[in-house]
C-alpha positions as CSV (number, residue, x, y, z in Angstrom):
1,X,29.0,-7.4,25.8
2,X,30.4,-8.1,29.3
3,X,32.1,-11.8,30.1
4,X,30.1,-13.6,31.9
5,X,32.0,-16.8,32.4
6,X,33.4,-17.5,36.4
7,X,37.0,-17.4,35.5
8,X,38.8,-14.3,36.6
9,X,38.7,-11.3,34.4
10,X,41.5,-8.4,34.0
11,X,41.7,-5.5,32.0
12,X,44.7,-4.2,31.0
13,X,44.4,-0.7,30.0
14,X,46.4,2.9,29.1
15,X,49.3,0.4,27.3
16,X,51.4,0.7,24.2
17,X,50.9,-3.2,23.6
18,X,53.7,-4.6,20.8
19,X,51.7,-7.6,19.8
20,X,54.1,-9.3,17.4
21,X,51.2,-10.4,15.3
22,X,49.4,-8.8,12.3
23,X,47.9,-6.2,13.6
24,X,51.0,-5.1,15.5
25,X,49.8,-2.0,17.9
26,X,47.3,-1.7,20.5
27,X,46.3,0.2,23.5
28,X,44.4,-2.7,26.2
29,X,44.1,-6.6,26.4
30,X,41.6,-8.6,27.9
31,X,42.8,-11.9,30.0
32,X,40.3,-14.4,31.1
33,X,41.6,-17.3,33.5
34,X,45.3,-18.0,31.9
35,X,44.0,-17.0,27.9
36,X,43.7,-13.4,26.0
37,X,40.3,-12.7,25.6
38,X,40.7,-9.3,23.4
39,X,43.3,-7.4,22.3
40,X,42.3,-3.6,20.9
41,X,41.0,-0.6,21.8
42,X,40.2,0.8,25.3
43,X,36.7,1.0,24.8
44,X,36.1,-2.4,23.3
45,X,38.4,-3.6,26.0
46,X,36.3,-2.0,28.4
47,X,32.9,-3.5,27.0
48,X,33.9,-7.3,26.7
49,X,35.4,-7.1,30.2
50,X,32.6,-5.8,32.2
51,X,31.8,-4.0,35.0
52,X,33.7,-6.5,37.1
53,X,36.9,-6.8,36.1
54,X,39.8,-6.0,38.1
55,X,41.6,-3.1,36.3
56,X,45.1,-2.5,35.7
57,X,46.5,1.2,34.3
58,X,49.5,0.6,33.4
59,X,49.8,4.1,32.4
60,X,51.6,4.3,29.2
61,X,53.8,1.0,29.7
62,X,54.6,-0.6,26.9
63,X,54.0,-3.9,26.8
64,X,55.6,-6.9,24.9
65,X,55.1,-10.8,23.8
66,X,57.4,-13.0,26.7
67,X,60.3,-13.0,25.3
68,X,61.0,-16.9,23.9
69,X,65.0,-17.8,24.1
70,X,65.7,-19.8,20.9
71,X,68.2,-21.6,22.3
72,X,69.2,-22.1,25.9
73,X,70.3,-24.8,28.1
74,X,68.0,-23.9,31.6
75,X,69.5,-25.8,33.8
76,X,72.9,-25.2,33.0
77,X,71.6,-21.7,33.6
78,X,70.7,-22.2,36.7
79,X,73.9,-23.9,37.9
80,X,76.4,-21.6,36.3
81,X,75.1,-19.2,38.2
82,X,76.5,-20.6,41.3
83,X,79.8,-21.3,40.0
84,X,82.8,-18.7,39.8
85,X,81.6,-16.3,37.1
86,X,85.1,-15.6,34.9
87,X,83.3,-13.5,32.2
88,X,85.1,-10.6,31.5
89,X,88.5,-12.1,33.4
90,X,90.1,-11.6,30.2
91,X,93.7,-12.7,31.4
92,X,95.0,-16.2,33.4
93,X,96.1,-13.7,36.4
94,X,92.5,-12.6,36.7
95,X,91.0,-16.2,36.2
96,X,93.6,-17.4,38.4
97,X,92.6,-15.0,41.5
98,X,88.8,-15.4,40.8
99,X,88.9,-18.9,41.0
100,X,91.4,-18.4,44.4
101,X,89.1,-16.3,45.5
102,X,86.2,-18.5,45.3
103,X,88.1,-21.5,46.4
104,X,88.9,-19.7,49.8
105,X,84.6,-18.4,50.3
106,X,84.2,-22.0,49.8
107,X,86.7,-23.9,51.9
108,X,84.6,-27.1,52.2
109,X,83.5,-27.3,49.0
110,X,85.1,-30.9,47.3
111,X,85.8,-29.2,44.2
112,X,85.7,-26.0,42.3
113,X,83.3,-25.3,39.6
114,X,83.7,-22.1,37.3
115,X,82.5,-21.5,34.1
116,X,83.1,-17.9,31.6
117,X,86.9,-18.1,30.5
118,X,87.4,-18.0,26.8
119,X,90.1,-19.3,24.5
120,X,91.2,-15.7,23.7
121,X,92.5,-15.1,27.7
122,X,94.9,-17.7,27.5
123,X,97.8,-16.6,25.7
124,X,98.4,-19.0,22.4
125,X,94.2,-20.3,23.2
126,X,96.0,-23.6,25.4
127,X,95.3,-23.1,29.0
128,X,97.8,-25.8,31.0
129,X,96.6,-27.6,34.0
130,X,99.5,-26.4,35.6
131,X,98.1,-22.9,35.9
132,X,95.2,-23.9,38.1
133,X,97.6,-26.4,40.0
134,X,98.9,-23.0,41.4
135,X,95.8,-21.5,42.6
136,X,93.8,-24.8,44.5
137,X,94.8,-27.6,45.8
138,X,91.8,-30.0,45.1
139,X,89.9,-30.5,41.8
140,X,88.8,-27.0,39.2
141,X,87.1,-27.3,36.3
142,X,86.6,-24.8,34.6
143,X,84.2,-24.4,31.8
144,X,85.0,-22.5,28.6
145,X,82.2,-19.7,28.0
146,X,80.8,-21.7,24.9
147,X,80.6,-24.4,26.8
148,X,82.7,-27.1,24.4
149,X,85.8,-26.8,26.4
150,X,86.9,-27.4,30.3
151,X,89.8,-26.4,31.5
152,X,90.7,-28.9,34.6
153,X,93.5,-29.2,37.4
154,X,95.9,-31.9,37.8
155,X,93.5,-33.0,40.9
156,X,90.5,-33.1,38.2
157,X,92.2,-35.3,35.8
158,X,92.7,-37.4,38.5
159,X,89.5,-37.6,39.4
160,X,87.8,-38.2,36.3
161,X,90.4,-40.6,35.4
162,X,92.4,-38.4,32.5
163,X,96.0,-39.7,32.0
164,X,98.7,-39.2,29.7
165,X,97.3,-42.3,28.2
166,X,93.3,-41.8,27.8
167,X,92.8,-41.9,24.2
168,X,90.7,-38.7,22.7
169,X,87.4,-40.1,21.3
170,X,85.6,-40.1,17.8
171,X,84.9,-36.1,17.8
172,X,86.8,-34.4,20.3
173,X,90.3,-33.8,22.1
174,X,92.0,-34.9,25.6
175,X,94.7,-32.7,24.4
176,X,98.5,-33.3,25.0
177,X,102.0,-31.0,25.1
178,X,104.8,-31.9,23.2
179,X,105.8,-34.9,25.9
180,X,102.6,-36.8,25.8
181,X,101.2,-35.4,28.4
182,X,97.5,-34.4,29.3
183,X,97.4,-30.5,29.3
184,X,93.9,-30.2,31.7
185,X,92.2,-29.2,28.1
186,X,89.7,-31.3,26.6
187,X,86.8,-30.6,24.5
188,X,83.9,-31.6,22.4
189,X,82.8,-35.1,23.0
190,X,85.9,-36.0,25.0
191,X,84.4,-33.3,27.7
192,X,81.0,-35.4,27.4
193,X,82.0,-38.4,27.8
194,X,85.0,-37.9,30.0
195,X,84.3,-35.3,32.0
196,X,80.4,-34.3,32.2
197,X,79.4,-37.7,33.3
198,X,81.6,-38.0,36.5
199,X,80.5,-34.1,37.3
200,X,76.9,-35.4,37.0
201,X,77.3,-38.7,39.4
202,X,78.6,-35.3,42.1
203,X,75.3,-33.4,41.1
204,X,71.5,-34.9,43.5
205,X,68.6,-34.4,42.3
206,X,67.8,-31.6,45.0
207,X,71.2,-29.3,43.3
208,X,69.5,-29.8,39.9
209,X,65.8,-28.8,41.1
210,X,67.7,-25.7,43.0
211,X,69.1,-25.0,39.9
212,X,66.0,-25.2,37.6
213,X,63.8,-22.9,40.4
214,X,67.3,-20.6,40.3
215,X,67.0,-20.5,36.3
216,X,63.0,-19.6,36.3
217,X,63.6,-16.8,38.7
218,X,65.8,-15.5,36.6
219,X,64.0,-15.6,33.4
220,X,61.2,-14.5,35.3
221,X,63.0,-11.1,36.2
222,X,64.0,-10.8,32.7
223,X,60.5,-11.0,30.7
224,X,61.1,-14.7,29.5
225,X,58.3,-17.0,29.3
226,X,59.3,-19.4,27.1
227,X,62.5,-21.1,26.8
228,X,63.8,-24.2,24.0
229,X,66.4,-26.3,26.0
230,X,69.2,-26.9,23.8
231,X,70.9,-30.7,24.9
232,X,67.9,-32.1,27.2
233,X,69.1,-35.4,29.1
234,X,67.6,-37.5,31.4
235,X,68.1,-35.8,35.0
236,X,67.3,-32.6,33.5
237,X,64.4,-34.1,32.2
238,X,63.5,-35.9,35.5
239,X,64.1,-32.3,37.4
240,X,61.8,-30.3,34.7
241,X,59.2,-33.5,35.2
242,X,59.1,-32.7,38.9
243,X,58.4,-29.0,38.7
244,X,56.1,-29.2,36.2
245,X,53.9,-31.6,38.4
246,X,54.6,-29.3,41.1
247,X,53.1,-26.8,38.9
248,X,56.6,-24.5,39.8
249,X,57.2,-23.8,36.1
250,X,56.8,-20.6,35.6
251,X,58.8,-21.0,31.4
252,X,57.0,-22.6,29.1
253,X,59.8,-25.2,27.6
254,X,60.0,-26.7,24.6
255,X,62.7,-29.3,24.6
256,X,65.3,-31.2,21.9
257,X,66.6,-34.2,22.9
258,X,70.2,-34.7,22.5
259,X,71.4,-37.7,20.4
260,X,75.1,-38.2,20.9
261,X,77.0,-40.0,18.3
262,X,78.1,-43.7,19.1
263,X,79.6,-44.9,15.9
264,X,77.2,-47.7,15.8
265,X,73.8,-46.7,13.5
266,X,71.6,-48.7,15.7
267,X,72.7,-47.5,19.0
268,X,72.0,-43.7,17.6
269,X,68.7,-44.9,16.3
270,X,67.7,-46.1,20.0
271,X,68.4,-42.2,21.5
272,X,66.0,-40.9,18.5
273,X,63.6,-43.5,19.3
274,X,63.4,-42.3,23.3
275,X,62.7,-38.6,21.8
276,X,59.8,-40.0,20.3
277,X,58.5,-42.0,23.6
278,X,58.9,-38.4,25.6
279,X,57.1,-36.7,23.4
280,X,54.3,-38.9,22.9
281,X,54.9,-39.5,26.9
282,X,54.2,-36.2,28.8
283,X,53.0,-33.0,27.1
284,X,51.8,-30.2,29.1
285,X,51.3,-26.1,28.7
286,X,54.5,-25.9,30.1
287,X,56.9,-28.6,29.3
288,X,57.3,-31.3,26.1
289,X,59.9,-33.0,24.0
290,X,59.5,-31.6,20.4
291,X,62.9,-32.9,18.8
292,X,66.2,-33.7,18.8
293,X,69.1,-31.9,19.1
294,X,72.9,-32.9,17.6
295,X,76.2,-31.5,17.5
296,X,77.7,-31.6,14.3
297,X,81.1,-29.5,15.0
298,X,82.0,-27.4,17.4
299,X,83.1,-23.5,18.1
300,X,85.3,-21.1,15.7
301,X,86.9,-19.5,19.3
302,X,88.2,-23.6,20.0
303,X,89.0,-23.9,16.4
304,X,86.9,-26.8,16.7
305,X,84.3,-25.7,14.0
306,X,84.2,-27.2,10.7
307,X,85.6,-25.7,7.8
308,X,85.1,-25.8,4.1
309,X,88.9,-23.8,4.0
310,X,91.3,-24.1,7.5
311,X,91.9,-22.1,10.3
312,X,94.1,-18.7,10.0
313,X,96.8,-21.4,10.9
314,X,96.6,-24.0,9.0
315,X,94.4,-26.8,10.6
316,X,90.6,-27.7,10.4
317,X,88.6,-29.6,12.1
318,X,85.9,-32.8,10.7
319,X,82.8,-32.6,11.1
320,X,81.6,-34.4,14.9
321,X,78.9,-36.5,12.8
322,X,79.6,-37.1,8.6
323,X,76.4,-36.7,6.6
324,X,76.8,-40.5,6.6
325,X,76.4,-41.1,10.0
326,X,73.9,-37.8,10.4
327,X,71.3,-38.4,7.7
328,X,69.5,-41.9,8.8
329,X,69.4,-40.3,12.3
330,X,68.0,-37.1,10.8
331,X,65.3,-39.4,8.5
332,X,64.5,-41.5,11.2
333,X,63.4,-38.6,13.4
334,X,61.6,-36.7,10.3
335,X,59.7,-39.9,9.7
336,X,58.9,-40.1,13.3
337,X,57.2,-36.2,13.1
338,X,59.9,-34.8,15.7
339,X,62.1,-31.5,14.9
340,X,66.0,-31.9,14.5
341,X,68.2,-29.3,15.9
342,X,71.6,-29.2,14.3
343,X,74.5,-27.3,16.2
344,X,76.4,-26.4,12.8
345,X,78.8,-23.1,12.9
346,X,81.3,-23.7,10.2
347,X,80.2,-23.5,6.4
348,X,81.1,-27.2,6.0
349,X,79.3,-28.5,9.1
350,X,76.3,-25.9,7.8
351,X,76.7,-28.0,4.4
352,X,76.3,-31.5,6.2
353,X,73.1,-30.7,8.0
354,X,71.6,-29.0,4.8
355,X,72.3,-32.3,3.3
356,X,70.6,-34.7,6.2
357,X,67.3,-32.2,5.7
358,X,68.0,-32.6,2.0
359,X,68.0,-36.6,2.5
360,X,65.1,-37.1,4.9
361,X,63.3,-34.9,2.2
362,X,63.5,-37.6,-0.3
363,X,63.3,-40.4,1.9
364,X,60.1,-39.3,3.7
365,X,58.6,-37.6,1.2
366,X,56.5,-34.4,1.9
367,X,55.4,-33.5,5.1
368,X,55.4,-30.8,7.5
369,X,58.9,-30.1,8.9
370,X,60.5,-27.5,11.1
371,X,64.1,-28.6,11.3
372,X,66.6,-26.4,12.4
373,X,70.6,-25.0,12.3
374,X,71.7,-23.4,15.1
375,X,74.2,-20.7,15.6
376,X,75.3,-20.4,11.3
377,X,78.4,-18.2,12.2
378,X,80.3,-18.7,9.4
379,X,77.7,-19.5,6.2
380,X,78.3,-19.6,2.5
381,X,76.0,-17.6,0.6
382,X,74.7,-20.5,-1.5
383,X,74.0,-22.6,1.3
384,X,71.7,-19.4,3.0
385,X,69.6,-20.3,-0.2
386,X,69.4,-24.0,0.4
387,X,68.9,-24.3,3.8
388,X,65.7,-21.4,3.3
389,X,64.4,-23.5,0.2
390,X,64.1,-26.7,2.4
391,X,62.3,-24.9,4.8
392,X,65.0,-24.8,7.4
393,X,65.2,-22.2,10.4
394,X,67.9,-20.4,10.9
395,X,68.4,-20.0,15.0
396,X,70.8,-17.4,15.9
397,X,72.3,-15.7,19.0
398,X,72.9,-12.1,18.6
399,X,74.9,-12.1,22.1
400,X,77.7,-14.5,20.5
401,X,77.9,-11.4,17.9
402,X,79.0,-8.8,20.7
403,X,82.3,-7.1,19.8
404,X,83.7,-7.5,23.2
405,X,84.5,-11.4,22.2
406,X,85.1,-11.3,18.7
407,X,88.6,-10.6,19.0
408,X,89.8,-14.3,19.2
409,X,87.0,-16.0,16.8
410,X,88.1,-13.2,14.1
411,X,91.9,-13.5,14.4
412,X,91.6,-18.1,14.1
413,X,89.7,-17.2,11.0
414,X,92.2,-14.1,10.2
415,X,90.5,-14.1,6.1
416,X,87.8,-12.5,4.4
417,X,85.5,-14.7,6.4
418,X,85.3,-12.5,9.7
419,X,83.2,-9.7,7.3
420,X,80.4,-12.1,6.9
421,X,80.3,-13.4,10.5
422,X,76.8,-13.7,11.8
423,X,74.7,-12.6,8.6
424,X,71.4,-12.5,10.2
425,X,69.8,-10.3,7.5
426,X,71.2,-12.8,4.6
427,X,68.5,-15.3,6.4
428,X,65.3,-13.7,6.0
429,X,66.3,-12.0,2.7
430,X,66.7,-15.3,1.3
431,X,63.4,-16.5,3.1
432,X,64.2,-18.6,5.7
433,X,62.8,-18.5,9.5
434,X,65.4,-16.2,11.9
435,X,64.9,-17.0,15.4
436,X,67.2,-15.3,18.0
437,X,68.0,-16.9,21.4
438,X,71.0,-16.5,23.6
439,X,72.3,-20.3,24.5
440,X,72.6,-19.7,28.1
441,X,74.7,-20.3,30.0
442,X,77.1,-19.5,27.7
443,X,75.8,-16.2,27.3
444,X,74.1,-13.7,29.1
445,X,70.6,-14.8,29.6
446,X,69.0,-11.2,29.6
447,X,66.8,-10.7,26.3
448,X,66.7,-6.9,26.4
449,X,70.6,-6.6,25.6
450,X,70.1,-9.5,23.2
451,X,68.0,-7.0,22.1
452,X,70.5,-4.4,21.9
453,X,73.0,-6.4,20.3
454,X,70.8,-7.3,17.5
455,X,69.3,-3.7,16.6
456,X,73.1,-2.3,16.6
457,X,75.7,-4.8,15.7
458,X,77.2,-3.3,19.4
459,X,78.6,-4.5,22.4
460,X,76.2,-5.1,25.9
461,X,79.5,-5.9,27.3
462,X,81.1,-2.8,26.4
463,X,79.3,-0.4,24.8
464,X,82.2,2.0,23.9
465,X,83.4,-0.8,21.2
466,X,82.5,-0.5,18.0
467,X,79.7,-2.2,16.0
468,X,80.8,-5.6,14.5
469,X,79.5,-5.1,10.9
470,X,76.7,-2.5,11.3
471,X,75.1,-3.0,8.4
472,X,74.2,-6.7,9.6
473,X,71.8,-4.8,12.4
474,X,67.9,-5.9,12.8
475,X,65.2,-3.4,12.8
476,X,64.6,-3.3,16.9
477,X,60.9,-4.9,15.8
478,X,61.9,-7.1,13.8
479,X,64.6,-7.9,16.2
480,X,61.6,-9.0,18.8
481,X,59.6,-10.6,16.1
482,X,62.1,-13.2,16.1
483,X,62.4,-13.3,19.4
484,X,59.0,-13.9,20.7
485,X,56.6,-15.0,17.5
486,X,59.4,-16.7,15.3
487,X,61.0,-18.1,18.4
488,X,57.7,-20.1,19.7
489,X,56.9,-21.1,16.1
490,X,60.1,-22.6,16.2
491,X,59.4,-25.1,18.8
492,X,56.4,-25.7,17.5
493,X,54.7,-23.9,20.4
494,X,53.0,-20.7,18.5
495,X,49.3,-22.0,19.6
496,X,50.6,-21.5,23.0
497,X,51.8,-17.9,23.0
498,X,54.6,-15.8,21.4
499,X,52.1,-12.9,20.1
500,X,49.5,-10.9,22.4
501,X,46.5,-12.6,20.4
502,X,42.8,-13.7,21.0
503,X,42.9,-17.6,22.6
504,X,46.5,-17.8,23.4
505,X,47.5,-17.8,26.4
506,X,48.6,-15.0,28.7
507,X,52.4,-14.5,28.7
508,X,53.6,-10.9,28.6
509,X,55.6,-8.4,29.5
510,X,55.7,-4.4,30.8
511,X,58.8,-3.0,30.9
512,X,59.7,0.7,32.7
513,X,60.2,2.6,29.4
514,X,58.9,3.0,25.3
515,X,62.1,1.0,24.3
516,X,60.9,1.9,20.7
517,X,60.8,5.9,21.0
518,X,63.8,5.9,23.1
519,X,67.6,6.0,22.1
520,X,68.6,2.0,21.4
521,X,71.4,2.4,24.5
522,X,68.2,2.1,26.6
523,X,68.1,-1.2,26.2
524,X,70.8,-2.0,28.2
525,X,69.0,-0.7,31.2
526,X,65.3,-1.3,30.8
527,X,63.4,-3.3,33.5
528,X,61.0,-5.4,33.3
529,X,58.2,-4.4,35.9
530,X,55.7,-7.1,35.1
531,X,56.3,-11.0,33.6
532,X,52.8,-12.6,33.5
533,X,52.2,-16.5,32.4
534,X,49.1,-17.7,31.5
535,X,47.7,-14.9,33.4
536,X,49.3,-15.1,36.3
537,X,52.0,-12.3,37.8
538,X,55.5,-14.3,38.3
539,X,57.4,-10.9,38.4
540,X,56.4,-7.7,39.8
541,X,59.2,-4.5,40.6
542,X,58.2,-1.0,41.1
543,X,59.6,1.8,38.8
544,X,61.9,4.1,39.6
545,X,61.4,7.3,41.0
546,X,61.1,9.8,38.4
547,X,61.7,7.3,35.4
């Protein structure tokens, strides 16, 4: 029964294998060239490898599926990294002296670039310009931790043109004191079109391939091996497109295309319709455009999410796109076969892209769809059941859960809403698709205290907290069900890998301890000791002494 093709041939033996597939337990797998070959027994193993194939004990490891983030943004990853981390600052004096700090390690830098601060740091949620203007001299920006803020310096305003009389566009903020003038804060699509742009025209192609090769080591050390980028654009697309040729990817990545709102139907028809050139375009193992990706609000922490009922104080904000301006983009991609990815965290934003699905349904007629919501923070009940009777996925981030930064997104809601924040059971009892990512960079990347978070309702950040609504926790299987299986299904990617099964390819893990035998707190310091893609070792530590 020994393989006797000329591909390479290892046996992978002595294992507790989680297989995230139907038969969920076994003890070796068989890999020939960059595909499983078996997955089972020892002995079977053993027989359909043959006498020579190169053995591996792993001596009681357990092993798991790659872990595939549901929602990430891998370059950003990548770049944050470099910038002045101000997680965890927690108060302006802290930010302030992080980002003097990293101003004076980096004395001929042009600018500053930091990224981590949240709304709840800045005493009222409005950071001033003024409070950077004390600590550098030339431009800071400073991204909020979710992303749809940045915090910049009078020199920054400057330099991306921001006045006191730059108007705020369709769907986001330059915001303003009570004089007129520009604070430094601007969100949602003011940020994009404002300020991302000219931060991109600073960025070469070279900074954004550093950043991609700095993002894949990381996810390699971390046991991902597949990741779905979030807001794909054109240079990211161009630096992904390089590596892959390269053959340097070592994430499999399946990719939405973002499709800003214009105001003008046809110029948001021409972004779907270069979605559907790229994915027609270039589709490898390792890289394709499956969909497209739109913002329809914002964040509860910015009080830029869309409500069905206001804020704890009194305002609300509308909906980025209106189901007017949403559903011919949403049937135009649906018609075209592509996914669409809707950023929705408020119930009323939740309600709009339910209805674009809902209109693209009876437009197009049946078909097979996997469209998706992201993030569902704050969900009615009734809409759980809609959303899961069209067939949508619900795609959730258990890190955006953690106690240690609930404190500011529970006191703008301040009502009855904060006890059904992030009801990731409600999802799959009502019989939708749960996939769990982490949106990286605005998160922590690492999938093990994802992990943790998800299985306990607790804090990675701080453990000591206490759980945010307990009873919301995930069986730690199912947690990683949804995290490897549901995740790849969800990018339409599940006949490349997500489960250790026969035919797909290679992609695993073997971490240093039985995270399923051992107390859950484990989680937060489990290593991976072994990331293989398609067969081929892109991580490799040794264990501890005595583990």
């Amino acid at each position: 029964m020994h393989n006797d093709v000329t591909q390479p041939v290892h046996l992978y033996r002595n294992a507790r294998i989680f297989t995230s597939d139907r038969r969920t337990w076994a003890a070796s797998l068989v890999v020939v060239g960059d595909r499983f070959a078996y997955v089972g027994d020892d002995a079977t193993a053993a027989r359909v490898a043959g006498p020579d194939a190169l053995i591996h004990d792993l001596d009681g490891s357990t092993v798991l599926p790659g872990f595939v983030d549901g929602h990430a943004h891998v370059v950003g990853t990548g770049e944050a990294a470099a910038q002045v981390d101000l997680w965890g600052a927690n108060t302006v004096e802290e930010i302030q002296r992080r980002i003097r700090k990293g101003a004076q390690e980096n004395p001929d830098a042009p600018r500053v670039l930091a990224t981590g601060w949240k709304h709840g740091d800045i005493p009222g949620g409005q950071p001033d310009r003024g409070m950077l203007d004390a600590v550098a001299d030339r431009p800071v920006y400073a991204q909020a931790y979710d992303f749809h803020s940045m915090w910049l310096n009078s020199a920054a305003l400057a330099e991306v043109g921001i006045d006191d009389t730059t108007a705020s566009p369709p769907g986001g903020t330059v915001h303003r004191d009570e004089r007129g003038a520009a604070t430094g804060l601007v969100d949602e699509t003011a940020m994009h079109h404002l300020v991302w742009p000219v931060l991109d025209g600073f960025t070469s192609d070279s900074d954004r391939d550093e950043a991609l090769a700095v993002a894949l080591a990381a996810y390699a050390e971390s046991g991902i091996v597949g990741s779905t980028e979030m807001a794909l654009g054109e240079d990211d697309y161009a630096a992904m497109r390089r590596a892959d040729e390269a053959d340097a990817l070592t994430t499999r990545i399946g990719a939405f295309w973002r499709v800003q709102p214009t105001g003008d139907e046809g110029r948001n028809l021409t972004q779907v319709e270069r979605a559907v050139e790229l994915a027609g375009h270039h589709s490898t193992a390792f890289l394709r455009v499956t969909g497209i990706k739109v913002m329809v609000d914002g964040t509860v922490d910015g009080c830029t999410a869309s409500l069905g009922k206001p804020y704890a104080d009194g305002t609300n904000a509308d909906p980025i796109w209106s189901l007017a301006e949403l559903a011919p983009v949403v049937a135009a991609a649906d018609a075209a076969g592509l996914q669409v990815a809707m950023h929705a965290i408020g119930d009323e934003a939740i309600r709009v892209a339910i209805g674009a699905v809902e209109h693209a349904v009876a437009l197009n007629g049946p078909k097979e769809r996997r469209h998706r919501i992201e993030h569902l923070e704050v969900v009615d009940p009734a809409d759980i059941d809609r959303l899961a009777a069209l067939g949508i996925t619900a795609s959730m981030q258990p890190v955006h859960a953690d106690p240690a930064i609930q404190e500011n997104w529970r006191r703008v809601l301040g009502d009855e809403r904060v006890e059904r924040g992030f009801p990731w059971p409600e999802m799959t009892d009502a019989g939708a698709t749960l996939v769990l990512g982490t949106d990286s960079p605005t998160s922590p990347h690492a999938p093990l205290p994802n992990m943790f978070i998800a299985a306990t309702r607790r804090s990675a950040l701080d453990p000591s907290l206490p759980a945010n609504l307990a009873h919301y926790a995930l069986p730690l299987a199912n947690a990683i069900v949804h995290a490897t299986r549901d995740a790849a299904w969800a990018s339409r990617s599940e006949h490349l890998h997500g489960r250790i099964a026969e035919g797909l390819y290679a992609d695993f893990i073997v971490l240093d301890r039985d995270i399923f035998s051992r107390p859950l707190e484990e989680l937060l310091d489990a290593r991976v000791l072994r990331t293989v893609v398609g067969g081929r070792v892109v991580h490799h530590a040794q264990p501890e002494v005595n583990r």
